[in-house]
MARGU-136002 format. One line per 3 residues: for each residue x, y negated, z negated of C-alpha. Coordinates in Angstrom, 2 decimals. Each point is the difference from the previous one (the first is absolute). Example, Ala and Ser with C-alpha at 12.3 -4.5 7.8 and 13.67 -1.06 7.14 Angstrom:
12.30:4.50:-7.80 ~ 1.37:-3.44:0.66
***
This chain:
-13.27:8.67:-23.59 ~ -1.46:-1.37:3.60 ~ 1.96:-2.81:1.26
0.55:-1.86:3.38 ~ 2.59:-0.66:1.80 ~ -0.23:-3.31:-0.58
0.04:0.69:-3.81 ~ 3.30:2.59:0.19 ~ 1.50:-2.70:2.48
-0.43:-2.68:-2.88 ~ 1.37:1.98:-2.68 ~ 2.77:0.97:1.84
1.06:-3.59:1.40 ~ -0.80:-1.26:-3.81 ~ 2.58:2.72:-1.26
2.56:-0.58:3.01 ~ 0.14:-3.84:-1.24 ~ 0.58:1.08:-3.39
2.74:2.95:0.59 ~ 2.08:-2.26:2.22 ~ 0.85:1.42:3.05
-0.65:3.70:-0.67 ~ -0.34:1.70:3.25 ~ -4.20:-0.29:0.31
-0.60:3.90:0.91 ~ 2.31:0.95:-2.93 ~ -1.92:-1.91:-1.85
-3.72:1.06:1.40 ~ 1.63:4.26:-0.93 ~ 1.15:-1.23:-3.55
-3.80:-1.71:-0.15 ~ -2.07:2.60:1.45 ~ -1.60:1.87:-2.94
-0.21:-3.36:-1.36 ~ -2.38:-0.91:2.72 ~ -1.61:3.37:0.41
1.43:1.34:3.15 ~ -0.19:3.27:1.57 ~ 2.66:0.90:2.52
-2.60:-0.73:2.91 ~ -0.85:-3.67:-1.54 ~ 4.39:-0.82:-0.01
0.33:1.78:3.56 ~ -2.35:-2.12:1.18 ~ 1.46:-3.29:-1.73
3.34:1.06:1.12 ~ -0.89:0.54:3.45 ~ -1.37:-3.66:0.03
2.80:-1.66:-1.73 ~ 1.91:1.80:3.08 ~ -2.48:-1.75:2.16
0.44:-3.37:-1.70 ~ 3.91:0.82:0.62 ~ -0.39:0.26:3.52
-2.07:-2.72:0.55 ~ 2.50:-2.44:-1.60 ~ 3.12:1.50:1.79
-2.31:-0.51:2.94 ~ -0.76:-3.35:-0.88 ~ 3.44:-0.83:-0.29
1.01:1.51:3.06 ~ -2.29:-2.00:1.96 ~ 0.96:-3.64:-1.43
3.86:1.03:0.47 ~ -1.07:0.63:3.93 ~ -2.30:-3.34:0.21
2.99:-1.95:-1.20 ~ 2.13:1.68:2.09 ~ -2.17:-1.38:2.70
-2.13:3.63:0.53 ~ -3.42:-0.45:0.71 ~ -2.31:1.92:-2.50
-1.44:2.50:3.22 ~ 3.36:0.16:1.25 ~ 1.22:1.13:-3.45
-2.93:2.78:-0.26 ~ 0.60:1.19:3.36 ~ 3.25:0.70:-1.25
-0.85:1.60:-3.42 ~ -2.59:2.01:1.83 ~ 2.27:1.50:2.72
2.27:1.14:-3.08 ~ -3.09:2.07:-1.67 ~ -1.08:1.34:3.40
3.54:1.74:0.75 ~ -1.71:2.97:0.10 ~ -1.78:-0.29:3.07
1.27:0.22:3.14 ~ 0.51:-3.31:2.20 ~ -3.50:-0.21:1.40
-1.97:0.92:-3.04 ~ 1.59:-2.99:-1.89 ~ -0.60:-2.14:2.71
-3.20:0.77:0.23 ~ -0.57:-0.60:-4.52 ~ 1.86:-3.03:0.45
-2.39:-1.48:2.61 ~ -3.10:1.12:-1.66 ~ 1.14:-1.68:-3.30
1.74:-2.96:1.43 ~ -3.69:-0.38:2.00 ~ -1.60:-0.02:-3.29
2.37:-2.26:-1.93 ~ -0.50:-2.44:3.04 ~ -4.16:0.62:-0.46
0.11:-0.53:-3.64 ~ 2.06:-3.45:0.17 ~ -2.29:-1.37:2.62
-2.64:0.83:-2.18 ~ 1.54:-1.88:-2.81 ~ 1.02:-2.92:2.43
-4.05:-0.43:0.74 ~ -0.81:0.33:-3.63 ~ 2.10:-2.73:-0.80
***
């Protein structure tokens, strides 16, 4: 059995609306010789549902500083500097420029597109 993403993805949000609100990686291990999956195939799912995870508690994170009145580089120079505490003082200084240089780069690219 060779399916996509997109097709285990499916199957699995189909099922989830069905089960109620079974937890949706309990429910992908329950489903997984169902679908066909080796151990590499659900490491790899489960490794992007963490990445979906993250990106929403990021997501969330950012609109709670916005309304606080946090601009969005503001708010990433902040989240940054708490994944770079191990580097000393200068080193992070010197990541945070480089990215915060790029971030400004990137939205003066979009300002020109639009």
């Amino acid at each position: 059995m060779n399916q996509t993403f997109e097709d285990i993805l499916s199957k699995l949000l189909d099922w989830k609306e069905n089960s109620g609100n079974q937890d949706i990686v309990e429910l992908l291990k329950e489903k997984k010789d169902e679908l066909g999956l080796s151990d590499e195939s659900m490491a790899l799912i489960l490794e992007s549902f963490g990445y979906l995870d993250n990106f929403t508690e990021k997501s969330a994170a950012l609109a709670e500083a916005q309304e606080n009145g946090i601009s969005r580089k503001r708010w990433l120079a902040s989240d940054l500097g708490k994944s770079l505490d191990k580097y000393n003082e200068e080193e992070k200084a010197h990541i945070l420029n480089d990215v915060m240089d790029k971030i400004d780069e990137t939205i003066n690219l979009q300002s020109e597109e639009e």
